[in-house]
Backbone as a ProteinNet text record, in pm:
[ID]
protein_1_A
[PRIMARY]
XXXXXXXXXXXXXXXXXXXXXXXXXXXXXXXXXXXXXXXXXXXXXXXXXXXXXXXXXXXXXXXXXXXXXXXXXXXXXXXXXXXXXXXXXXXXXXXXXXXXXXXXXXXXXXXXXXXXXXXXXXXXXXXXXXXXXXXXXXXXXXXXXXXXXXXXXXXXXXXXXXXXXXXXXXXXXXXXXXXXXXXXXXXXXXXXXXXXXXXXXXXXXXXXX
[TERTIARY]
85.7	0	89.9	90.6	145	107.4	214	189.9	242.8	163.3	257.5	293.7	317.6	324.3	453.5	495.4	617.6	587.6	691.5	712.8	632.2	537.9	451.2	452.4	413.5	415.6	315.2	244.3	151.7	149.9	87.6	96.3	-33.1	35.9	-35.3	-56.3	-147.1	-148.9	-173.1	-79.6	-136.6	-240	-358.3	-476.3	-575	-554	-695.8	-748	-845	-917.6	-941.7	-936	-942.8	-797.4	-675	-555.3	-539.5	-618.5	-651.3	-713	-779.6	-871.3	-789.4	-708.4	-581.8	-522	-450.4	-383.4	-437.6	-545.3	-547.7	-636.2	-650.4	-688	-533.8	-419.4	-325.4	-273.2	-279.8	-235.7	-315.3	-363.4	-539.8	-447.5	-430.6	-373.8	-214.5	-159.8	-40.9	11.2	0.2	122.9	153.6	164.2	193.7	302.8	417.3	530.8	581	526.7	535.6	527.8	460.1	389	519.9	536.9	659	564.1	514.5	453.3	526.2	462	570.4	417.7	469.1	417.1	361.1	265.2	196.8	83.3	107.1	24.4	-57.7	-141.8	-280.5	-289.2	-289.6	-319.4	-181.6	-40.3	30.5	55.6	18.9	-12.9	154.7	273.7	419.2	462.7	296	358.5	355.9	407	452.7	290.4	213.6	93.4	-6.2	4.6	-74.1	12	133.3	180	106.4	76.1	34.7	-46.5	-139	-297.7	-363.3	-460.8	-509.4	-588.9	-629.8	-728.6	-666.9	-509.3	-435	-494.7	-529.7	-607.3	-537.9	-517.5	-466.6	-631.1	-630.6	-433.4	-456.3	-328.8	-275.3	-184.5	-229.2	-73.8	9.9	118.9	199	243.4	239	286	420.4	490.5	652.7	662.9	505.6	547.4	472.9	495	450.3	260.4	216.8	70.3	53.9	-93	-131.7	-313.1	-314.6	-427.7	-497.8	-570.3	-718.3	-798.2	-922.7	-880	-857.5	-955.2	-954.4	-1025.8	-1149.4	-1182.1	-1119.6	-1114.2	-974.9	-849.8	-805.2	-673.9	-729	-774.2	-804.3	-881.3	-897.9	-977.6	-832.9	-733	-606.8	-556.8	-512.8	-450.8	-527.8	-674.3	-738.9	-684.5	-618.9	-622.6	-493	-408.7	-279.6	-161.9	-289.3	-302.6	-362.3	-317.4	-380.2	-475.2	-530.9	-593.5	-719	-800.9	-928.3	-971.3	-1059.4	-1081.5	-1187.3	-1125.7	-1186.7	-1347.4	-1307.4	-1389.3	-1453.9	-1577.5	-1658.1	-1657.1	-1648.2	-1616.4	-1781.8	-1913.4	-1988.6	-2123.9	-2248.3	-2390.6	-2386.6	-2484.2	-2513.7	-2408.5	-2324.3	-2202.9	-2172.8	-2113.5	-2054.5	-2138.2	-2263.7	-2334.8	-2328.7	-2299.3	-2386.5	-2235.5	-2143.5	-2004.4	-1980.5	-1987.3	-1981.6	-2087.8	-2161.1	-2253.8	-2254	-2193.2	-2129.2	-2018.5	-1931.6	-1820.5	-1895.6	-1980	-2011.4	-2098.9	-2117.2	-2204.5	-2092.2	-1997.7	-1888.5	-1844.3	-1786	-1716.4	-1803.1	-1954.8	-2051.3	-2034.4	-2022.8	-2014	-1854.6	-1761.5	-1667	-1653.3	-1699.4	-1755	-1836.7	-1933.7	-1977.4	-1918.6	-1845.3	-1801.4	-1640.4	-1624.8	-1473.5	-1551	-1636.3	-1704.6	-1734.8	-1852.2	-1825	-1704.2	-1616.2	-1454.9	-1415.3	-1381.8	-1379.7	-1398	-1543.3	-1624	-1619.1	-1610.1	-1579.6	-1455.4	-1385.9	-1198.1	-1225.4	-1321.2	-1311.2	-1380.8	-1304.8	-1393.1	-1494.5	-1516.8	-1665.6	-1734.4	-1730.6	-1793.1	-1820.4	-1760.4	-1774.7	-1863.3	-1863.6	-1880.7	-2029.3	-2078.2	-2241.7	-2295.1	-2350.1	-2356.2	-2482.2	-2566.9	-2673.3	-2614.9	-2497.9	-2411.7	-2352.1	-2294.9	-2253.5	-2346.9	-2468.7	-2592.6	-2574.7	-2594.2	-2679	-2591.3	-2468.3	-2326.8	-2330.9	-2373.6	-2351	-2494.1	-2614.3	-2732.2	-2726.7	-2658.1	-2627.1	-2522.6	-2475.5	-2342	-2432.9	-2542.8	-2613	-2713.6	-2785.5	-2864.2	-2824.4	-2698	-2587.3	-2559.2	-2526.8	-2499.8	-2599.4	-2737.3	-2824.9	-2915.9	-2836.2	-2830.8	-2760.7	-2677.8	-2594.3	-2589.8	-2651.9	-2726.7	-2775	-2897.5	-3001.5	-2966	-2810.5	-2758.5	-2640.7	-2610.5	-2528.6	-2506.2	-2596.5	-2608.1	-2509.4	-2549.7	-2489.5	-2321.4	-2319.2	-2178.5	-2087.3	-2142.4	-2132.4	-2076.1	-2148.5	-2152.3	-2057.8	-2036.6	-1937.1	-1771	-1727.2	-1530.9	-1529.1	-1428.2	-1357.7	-1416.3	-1413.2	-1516.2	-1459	-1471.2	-1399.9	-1512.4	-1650.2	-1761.2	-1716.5	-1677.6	-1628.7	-1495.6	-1406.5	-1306.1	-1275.8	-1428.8	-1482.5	-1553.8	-1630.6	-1749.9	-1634.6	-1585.6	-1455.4	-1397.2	-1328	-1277.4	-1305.9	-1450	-1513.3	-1595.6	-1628.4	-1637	-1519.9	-1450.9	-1318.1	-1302.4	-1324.1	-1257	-1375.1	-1480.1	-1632.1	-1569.2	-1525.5	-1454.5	-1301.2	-1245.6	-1127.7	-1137	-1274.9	-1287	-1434.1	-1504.6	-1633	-1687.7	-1558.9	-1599.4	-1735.8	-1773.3	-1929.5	-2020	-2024.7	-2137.6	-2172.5	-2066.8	-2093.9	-2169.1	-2173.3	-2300	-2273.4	-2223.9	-2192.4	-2312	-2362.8	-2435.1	-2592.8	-2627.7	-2749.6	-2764.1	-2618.3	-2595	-2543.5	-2564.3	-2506.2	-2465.9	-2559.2	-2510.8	-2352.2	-2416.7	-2324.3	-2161	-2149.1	-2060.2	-1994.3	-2097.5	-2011.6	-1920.9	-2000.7	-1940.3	-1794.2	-1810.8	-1675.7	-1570.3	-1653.3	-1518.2	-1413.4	-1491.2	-1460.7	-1335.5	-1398.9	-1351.3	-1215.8	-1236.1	-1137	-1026.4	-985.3	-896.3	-799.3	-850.6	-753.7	-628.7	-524.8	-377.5	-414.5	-420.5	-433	-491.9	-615.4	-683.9	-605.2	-553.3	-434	-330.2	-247.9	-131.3	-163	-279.1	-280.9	-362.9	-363.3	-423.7	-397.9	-496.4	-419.6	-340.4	-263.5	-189.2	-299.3	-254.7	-335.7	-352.7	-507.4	-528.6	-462.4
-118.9	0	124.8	205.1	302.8	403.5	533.1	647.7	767.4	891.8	1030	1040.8	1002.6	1031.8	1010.2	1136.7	1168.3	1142.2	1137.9	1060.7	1141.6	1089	1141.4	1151.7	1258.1	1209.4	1184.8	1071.8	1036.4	1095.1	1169.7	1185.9	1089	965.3	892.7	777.7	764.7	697	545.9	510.8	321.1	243.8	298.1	272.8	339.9	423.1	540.9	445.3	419.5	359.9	435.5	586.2	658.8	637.7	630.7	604.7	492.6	373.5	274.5	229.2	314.7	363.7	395.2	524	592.3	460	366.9	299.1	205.5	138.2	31.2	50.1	248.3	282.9	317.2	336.8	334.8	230.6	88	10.7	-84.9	-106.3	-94.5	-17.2	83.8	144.6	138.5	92.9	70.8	194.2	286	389.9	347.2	272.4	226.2	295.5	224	218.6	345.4	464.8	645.9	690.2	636.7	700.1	682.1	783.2	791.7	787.6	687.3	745.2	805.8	877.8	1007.1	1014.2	893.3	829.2	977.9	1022.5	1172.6	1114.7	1202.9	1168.2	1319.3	1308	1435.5	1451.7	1409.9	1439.9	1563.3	1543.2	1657.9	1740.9	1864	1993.6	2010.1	1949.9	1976	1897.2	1856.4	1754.4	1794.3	1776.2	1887.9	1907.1	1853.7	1762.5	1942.4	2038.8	2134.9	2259.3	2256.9	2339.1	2279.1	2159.6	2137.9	2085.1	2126.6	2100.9	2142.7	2227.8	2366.6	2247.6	2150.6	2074.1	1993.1	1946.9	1878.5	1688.5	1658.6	1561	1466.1	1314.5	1224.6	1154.3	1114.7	1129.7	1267.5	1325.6	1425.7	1407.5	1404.7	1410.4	1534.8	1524.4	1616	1567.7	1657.1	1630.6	1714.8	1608.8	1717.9	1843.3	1935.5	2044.8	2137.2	2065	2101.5	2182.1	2101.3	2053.7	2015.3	2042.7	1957.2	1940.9	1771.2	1699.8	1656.7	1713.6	1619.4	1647.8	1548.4	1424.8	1330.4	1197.1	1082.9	1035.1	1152.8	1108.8	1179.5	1333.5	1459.1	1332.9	1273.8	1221.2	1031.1	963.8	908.9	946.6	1051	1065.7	1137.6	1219.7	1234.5	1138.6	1047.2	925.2	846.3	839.9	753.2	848.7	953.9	1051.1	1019.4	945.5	926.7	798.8	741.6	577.3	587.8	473.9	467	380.9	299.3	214.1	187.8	75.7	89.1	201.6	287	379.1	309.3	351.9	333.7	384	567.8	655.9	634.9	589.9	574.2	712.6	755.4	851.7	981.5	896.8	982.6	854.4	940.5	824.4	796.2	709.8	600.8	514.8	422.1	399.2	453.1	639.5	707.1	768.4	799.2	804.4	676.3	568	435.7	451.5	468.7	469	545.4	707.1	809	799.8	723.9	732.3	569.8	516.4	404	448.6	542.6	578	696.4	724.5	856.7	746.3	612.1	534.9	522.6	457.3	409.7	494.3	624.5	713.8	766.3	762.9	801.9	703.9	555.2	469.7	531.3	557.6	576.3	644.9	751.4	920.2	889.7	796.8	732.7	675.7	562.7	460.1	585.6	670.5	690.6	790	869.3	943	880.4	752.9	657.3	589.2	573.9	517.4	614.9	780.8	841.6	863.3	882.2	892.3	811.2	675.9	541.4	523.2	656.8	623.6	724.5	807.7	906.4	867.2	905.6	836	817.3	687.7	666	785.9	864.4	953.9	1081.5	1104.3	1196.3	1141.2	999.6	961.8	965	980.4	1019.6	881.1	819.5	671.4	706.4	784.6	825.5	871.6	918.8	971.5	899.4	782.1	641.4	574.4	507.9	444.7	507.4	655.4	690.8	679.5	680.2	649.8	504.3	459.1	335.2	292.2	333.4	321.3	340.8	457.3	517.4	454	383.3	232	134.1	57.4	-24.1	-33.7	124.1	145.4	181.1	214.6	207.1	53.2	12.2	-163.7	-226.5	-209.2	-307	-251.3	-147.5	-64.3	-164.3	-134.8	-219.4	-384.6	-423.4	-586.1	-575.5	-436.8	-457.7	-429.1	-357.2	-291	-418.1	-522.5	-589.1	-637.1	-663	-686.5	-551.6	-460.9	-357.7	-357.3	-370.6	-371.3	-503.5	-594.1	-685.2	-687.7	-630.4	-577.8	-508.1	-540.6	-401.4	-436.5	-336.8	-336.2	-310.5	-253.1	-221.2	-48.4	-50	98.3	193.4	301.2	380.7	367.7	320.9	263.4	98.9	54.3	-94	-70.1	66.1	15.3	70.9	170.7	255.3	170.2	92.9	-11.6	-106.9	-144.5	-250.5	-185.7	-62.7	-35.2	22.9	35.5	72.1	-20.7	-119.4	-291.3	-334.3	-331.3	-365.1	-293.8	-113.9	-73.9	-129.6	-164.2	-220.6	-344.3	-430.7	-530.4	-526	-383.2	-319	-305.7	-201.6	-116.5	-165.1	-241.8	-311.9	-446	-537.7	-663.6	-735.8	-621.6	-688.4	-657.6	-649.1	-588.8	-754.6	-775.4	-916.5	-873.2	-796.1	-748.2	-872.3	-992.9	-1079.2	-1158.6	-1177.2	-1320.4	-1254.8	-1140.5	-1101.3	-1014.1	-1067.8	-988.4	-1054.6	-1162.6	-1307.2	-1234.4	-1174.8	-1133.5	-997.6	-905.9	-824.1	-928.1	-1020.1	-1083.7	-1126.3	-1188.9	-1309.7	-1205.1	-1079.9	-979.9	-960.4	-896.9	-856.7	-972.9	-1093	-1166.7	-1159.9	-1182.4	-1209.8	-1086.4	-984.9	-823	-831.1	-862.6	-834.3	-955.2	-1021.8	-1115.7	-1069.3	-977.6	-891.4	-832.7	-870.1	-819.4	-689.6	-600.8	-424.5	-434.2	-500.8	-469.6	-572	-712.2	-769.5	-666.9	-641.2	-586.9	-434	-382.3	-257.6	-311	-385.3	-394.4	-287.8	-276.8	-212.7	-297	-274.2	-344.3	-363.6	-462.9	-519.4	-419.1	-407.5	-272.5	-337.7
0	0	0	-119.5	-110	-25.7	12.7	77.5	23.2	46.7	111	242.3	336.8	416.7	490.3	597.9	644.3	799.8	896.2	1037.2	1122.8	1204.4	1258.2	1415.8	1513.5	1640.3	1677.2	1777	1874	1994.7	2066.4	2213.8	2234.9	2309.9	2374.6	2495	2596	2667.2	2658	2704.6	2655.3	2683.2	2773.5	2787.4	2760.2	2682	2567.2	2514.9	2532	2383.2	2230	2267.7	2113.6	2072.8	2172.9	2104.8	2040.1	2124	2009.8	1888.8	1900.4	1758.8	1636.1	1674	1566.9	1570.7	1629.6	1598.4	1522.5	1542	1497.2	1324.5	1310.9	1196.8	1141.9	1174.4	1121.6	1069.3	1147.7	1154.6	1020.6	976.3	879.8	760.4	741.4	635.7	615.7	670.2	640	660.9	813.9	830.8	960.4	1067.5	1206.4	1176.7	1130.4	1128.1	1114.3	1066.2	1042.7	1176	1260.9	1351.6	1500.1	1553.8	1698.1	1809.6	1897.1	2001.8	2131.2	2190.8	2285.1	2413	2502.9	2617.6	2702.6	2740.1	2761.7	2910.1	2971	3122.6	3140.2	3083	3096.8	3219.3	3302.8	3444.9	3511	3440.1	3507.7	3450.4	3520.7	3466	3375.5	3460.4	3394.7	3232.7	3178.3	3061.1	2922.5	2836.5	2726	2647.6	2646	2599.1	2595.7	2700.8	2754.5	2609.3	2631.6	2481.1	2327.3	2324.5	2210.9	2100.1	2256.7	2228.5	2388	2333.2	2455.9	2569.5	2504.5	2525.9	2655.7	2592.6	2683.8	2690.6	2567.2	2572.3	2462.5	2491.5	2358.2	2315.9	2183.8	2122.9	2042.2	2050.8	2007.3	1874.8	1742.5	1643.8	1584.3	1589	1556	1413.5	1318	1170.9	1185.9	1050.7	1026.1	1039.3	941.2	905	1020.2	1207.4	1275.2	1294	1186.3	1177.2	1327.3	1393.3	1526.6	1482.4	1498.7	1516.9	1632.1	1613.4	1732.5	1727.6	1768.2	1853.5	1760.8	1805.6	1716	1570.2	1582.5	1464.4	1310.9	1364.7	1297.5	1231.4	1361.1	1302.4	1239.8	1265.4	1167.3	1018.4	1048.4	879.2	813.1	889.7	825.9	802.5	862.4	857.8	698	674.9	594	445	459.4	348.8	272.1	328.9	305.9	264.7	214	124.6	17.6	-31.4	-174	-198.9	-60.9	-58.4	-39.4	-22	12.9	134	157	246.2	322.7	496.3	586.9	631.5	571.5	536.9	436.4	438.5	255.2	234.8	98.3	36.7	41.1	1.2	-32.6	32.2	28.5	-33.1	159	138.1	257	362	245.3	335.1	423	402.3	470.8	559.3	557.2	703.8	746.2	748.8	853.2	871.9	831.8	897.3	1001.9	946.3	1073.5	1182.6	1146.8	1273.1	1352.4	1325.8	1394.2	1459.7	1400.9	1457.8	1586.4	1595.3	1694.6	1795.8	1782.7	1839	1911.4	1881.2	1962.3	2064.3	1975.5	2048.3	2195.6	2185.5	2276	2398.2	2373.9	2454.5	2548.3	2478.6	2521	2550.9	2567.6	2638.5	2731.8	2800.8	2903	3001.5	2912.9	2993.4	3037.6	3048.9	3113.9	3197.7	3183.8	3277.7	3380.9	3379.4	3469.7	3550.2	3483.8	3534.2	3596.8	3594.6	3678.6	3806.2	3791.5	3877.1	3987.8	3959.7	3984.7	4098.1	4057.4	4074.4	4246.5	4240.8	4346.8	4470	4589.6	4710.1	4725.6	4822.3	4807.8	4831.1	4954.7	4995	4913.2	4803.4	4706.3	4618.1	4589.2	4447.2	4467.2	4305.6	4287.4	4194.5	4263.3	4193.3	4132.8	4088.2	4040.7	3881.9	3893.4	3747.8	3703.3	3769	3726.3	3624.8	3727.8	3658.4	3549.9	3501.3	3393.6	3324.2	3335.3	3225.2	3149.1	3261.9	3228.8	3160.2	3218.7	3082.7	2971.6	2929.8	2819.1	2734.1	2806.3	2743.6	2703	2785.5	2730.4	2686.5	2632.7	2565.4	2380	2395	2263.2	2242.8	2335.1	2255.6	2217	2276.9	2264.6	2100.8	2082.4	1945	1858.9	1870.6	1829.5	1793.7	1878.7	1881.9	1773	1717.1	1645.8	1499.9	1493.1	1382	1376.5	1385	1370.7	1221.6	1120.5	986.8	957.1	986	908.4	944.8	1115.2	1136.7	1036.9	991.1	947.1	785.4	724	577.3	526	395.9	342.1	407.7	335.3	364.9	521.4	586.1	668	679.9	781.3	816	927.6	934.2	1066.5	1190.5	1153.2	1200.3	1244.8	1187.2	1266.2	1369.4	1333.3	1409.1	1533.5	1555.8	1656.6	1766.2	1714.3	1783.4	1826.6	1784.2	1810.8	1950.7	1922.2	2018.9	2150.6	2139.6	2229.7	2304.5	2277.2	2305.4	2398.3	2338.7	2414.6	2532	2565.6	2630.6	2784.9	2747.7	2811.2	2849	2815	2819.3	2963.1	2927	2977.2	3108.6	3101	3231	3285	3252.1	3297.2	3246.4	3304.4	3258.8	3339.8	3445.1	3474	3438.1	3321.4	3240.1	3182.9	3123.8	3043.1	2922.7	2860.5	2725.2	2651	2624.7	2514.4	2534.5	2668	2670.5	2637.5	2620.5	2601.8	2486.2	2379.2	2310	2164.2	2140.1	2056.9	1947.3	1823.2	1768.5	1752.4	1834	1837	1870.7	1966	2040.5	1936.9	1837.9	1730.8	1635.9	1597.2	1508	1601.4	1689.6	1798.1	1828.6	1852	1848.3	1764	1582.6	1464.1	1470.5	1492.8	1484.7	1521.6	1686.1	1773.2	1701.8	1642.9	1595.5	1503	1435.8	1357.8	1401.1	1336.7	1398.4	1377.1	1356.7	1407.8	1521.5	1591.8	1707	1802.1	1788.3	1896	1930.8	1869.5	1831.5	1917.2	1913.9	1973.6	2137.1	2176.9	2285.1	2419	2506.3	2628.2	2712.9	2812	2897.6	3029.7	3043.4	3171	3299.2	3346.9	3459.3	3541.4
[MASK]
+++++++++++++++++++++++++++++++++++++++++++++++++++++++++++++++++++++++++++++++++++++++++++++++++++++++++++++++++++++++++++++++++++++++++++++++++++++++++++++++++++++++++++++++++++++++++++++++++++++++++++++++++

């Protein structure tokens, strides 16, 4: 698979799930190997991450010609721009809505589920388990979406919509393996297994909590 493309930086944490996303949409197009990751801890105010992106948030990419990308869906659709190959991004028509909006399905779950994990992380006596629940409704009211859209996740090439749902499955998997969504969830499960087998999504895994 040919490229344009010149050496890239990552600011990223090894347990993002959107960093896994860029990766395993890099990894899919044949630029991994372009890409420098430059290990970034959002939480201290002293980390270079706050100069170069206001947001202070991964993943963060830095291009040669001191270009700055984010977040994840910004830099995978850069990333999809810079091959010559089948596109992740369908170009125009239908495809490309049931794509982007698979990809905003995901990303939503994953905008839940870390709000929850937060939340989760702070003393009991602070914590508001009423903002939890609803995080977490809002996780399994998206999958059980998902259950029902499984033909579609199913269909067609390789999608920025499959590799969103993928990774946001996983991070459910990551950070709330008591959910169990597989057993009340067959279809979606069988798609995700299949999914998750792909060397881009092994290969980018998180490291064990």
């Amino acid at each position: 698979m040919s490229t344009n493309a010149s050496t890239m930086k990552l600011r990223f944490s090894p347990t993002s799930p959107y960093v896994r996303k860029v990766m395993v949409t890099a990894t899919e197009v044949g630029l991994a190997d372009l890409i420098e990751k430059i290990p970034t801890n959002t939480q201290n105010p002293d980390d270079p991450i706050g100069k170069v992106n206001p947001l202070a948030k991964v993943p963060t990419l830095e291009l040669e010609d001191g270009r700055i990308l984010f977040d994840s869906p910004v830099i995978c659709e850069y990333l999809d721009s810079l091959h010559d190959g089948p596109r992740v991004f369908p170009s125009a028509g239908a495809p490309r809505w049931q794509a982007l909006q698979q990809q905003a399905l995901g990303d939503g779950i994953l905008d839940a589920a870390i709000l929850a994990m937060l939340e989760g992380r702070r003393p009991e006596e602070k914590r508001w388990q009423p903002w939890v629940d609803k995080q977490l409704q809002k996780v399994r009211n998206a999958i059980a979406q998902l259950e029902a859209q499984s033909d579609e996740l199913a269909g067609g090439g390789l999608t920025i919509g499959q590799i969103t749902v993928a990774c946001a499955l996983g991070y459910i998997d990551f950070r709330f393996a008591g959910e169990q969504w597989q057993a009340s969830h067959p279809r979606l499960a069988a798609w995700y297994q299949g999914f998750s087998a792909r060397p881009s999504m092994v290969n980018n895994q998180p490291p064990e909590a």
